[in-house]
FIKE-889183 format. One line per field, with one value per residue: chain; x, y, z of N, C-alpha, C, O in turn; residue in three letters; residue number from 1. Coordinates in pm, whole numbers, plus 50000, padded with zeros to 5 digits. Example, Ala and Ser with C-alpha at 12.3 -4.5 7.8 and 13.67 -1.06 7.14 Angstrom:
% residues 2
cadena = c(A, A)
n_c1 = c(51319, 51285)
n_c2 = c(49431, 49775)
n_c3 = c(50780, 50708)
ca_c1 = c(51230, 51367)
ca_c2 = c(49550, 49894)
ca_c3 = c(50780, 50714)
c_c1 = c(51320, 51290)
c_c2 = c(49670, 50003)
c_c3 = c(50780, 50787)
o_c1 = c(51424, 51341)
o_c2 = c(49668, 50114)
o_c3 = c(50846, 50804)
residuo = c(ALA, SER)
num = c(1, 2)
***
This chain:
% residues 85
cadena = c(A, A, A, A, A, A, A, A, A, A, A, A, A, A, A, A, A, A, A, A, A, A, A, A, A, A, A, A, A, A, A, A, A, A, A, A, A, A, A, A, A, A, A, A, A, A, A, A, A, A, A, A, A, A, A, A, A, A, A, A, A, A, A, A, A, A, A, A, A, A, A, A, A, A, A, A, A, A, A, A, A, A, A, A, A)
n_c1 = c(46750, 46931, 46837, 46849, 46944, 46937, 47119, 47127, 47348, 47605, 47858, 47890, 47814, 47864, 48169, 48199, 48303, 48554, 48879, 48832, 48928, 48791, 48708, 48638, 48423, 48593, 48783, 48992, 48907, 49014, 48931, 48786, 48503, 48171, 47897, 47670, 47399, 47100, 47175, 47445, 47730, 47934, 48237, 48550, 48758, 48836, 49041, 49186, 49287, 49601, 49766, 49875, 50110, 50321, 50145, 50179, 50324, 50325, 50153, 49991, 50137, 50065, 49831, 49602, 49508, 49160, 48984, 48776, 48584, 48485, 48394, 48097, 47991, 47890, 47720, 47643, 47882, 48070, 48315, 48477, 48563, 48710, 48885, 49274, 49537)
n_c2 = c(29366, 29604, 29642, 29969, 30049, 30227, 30337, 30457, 30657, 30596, 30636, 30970, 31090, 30879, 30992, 31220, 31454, 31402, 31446, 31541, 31509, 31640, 31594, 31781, 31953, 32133, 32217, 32077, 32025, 32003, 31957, 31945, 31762, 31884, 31848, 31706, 31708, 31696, 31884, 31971, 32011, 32058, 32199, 32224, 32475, 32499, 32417, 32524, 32319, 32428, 32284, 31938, 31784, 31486, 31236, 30996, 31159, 31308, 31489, 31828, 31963, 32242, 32385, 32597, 32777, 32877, 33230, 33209, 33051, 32813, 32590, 32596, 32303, 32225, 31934, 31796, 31909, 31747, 31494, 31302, 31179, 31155, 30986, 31042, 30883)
n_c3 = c(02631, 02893, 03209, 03333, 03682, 03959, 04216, 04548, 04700, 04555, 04290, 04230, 04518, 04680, 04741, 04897, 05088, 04977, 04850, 04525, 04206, 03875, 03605, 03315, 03086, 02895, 03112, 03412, 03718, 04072, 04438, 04783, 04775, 04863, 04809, 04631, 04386, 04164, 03932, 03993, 04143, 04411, 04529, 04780, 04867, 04578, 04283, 04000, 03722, 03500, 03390, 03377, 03418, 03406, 03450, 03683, 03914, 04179, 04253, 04088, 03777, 03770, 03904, 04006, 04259, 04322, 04344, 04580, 04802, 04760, 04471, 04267, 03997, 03723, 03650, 03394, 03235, 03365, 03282, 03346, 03683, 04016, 04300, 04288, 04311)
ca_c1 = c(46757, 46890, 46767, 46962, 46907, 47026, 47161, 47190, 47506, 47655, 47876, 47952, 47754, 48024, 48295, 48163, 48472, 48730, 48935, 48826, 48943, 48659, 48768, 48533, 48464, 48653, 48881, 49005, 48884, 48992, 48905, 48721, 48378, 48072, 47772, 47577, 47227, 47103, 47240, 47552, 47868, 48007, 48397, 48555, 48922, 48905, 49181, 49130, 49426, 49622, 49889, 49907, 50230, 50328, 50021, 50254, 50370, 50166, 50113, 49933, 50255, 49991, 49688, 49559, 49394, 49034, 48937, 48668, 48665, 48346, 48262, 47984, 48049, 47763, 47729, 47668, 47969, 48186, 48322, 48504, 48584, 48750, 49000, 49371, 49651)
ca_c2 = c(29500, 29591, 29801, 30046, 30068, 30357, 30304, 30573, 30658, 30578, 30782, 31139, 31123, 30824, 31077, 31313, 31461, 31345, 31523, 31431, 31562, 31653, 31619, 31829, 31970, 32218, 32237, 32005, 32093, 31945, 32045, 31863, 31738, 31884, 31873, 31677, 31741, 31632, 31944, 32088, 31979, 32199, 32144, 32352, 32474, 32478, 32445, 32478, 32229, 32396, 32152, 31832, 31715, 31331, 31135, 30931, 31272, 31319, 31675, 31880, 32090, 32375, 32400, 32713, 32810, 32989, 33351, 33202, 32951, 32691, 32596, 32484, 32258, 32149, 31795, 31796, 31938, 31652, 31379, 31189, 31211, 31005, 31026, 31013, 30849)
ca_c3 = c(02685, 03007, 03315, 03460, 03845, 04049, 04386, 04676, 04776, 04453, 04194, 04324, 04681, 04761, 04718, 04962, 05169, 04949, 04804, 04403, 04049, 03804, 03444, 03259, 02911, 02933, 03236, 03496, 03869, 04209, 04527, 04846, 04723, 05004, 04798, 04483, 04366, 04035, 03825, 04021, 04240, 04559, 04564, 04845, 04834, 04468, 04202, 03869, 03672, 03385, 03340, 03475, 03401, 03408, 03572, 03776, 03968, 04328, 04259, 03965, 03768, 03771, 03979, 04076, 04364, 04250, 04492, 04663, 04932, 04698, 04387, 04212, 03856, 03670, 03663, 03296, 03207, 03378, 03176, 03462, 03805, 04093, 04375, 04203, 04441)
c_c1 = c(46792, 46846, 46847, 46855, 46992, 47008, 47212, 47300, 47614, 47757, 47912, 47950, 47874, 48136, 48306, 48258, 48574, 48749, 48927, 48892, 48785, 48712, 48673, 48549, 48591, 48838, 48893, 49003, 48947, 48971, 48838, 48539, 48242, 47958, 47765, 47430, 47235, 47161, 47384, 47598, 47875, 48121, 48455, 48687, 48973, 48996, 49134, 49302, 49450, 49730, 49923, 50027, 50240, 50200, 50101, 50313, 50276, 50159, 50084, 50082, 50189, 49879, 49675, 49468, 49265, 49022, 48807, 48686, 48525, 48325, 48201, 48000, 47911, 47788, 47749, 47778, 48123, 48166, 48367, 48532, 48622, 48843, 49139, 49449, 49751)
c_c2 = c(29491, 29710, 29850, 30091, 30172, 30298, 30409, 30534, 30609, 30692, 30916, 31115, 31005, 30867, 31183, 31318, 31409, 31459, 31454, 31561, 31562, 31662, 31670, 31857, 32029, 32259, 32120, 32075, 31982, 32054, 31899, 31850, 31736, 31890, 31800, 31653, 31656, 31708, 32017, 31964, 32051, 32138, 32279, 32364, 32447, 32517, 32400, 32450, 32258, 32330, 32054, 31773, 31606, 31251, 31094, 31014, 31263, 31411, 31714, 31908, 32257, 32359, 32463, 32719, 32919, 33104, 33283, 33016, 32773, 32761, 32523, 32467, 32173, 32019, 31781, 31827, 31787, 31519, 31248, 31231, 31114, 31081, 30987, 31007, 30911)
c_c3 = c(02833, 03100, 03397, 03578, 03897, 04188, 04432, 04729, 04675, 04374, 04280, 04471, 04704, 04791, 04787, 05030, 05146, 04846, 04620, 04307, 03975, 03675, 03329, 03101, 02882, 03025, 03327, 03657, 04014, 04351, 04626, 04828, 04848, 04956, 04649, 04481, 04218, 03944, 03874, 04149, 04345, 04547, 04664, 04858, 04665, 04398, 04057, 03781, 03545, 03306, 03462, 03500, 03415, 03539, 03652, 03911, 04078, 04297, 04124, 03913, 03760, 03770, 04074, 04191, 04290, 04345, 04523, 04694, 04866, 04555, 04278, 04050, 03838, 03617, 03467, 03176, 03232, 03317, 03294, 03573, 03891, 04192, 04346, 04324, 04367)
o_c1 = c(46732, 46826, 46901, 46742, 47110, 46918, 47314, 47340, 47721, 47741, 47959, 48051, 47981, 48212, 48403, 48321, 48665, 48671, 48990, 48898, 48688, 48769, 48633, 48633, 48687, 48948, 48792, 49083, 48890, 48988, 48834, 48464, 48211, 47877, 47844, 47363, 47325, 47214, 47433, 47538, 47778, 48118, 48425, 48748, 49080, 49048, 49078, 49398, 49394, 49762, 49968, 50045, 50130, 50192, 50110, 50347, 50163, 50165, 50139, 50167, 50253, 49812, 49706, 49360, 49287, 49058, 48716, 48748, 48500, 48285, 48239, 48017, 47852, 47881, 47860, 47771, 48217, 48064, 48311, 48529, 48589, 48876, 49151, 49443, 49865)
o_c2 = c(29413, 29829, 29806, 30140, 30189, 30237, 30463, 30431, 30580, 30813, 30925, 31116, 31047, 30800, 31256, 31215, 31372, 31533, 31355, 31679, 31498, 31768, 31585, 31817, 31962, 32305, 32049, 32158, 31873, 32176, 31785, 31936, 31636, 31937, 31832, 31590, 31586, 31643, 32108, 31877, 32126, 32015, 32397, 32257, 32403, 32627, 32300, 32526, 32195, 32332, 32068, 31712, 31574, 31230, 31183, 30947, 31216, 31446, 31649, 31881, 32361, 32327, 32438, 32660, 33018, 33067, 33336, 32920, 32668, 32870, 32423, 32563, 32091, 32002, 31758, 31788, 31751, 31452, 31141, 31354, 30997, 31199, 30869, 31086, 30918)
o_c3 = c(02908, 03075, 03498, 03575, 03869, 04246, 04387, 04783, 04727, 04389, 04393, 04541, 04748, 04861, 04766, 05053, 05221, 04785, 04584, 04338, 04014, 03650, 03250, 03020, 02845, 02995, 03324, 03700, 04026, 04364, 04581, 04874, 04912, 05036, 04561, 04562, 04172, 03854, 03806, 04212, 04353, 04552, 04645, 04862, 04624, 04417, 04012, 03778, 03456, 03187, 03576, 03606, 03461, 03661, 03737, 04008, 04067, 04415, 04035, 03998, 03748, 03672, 04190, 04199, 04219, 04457, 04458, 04649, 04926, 04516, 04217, 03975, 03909, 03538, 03419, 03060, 03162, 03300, 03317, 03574, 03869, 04181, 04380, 04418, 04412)
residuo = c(UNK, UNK, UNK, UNK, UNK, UNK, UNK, UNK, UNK, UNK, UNK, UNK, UNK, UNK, UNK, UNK, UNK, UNK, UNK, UNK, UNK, UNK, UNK, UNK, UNK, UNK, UNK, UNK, UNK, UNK, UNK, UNK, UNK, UNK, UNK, UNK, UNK, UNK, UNK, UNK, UNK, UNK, UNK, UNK, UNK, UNK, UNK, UNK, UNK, UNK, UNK, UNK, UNK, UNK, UNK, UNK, UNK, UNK, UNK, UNK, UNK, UNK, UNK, UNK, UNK, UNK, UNK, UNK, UNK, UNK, UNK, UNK, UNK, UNK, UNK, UNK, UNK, UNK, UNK, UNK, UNK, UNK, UNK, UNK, UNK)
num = c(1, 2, 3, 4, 5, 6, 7, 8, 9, 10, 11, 12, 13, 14, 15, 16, 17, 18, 19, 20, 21, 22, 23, 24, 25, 26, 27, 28, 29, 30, 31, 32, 33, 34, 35, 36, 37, 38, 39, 40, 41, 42, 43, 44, 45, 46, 47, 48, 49, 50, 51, 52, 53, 54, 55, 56, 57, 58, 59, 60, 61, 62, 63, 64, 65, 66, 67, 68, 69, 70, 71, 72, 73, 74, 75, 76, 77, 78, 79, 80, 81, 82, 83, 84, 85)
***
């Protein structure tokens, strides 16, 4: 058996002020990442992604801007996440 260890500053909180993707159930989010707790995200300048078009592309082919300037994605909901070059 082994033991999972948690380490601060790990996982999300390392990602703090970057600009990350959130690949969720649902929907795909990016935006700049200013907040993680144990049940919820803060992304600010979000865009919610409905077509990505060829990964290899620097740019979404359709990713919306949301009306409001934050927001919050429940952790449980996301499947992956990262900063995409």
């Amino acid at each position: 058996m082994r033991k999972l260890v948690e380490v601060a500053g790990e996982g999300l909180e390392s990602l703090l002020g970057e600009l990350v993707t959130l690949f969720c159930v649902n929907y795909f989010y990016t935006g700049t990442l200013t907040g993680v707790n144990e049940t919820c995200v803060l992304i600010a300048d979000p865009k919610i992604i409905y077509e990505t078009g060829a990964w290899t592309n620097a740019t979404w082919k359709d990713a919306q801007s949301l009306c409001t300037d934050e927001l919050f994605v429940q952790t449980s909901a996301i499947e992956a996440f990262g900063v995409l070059k």
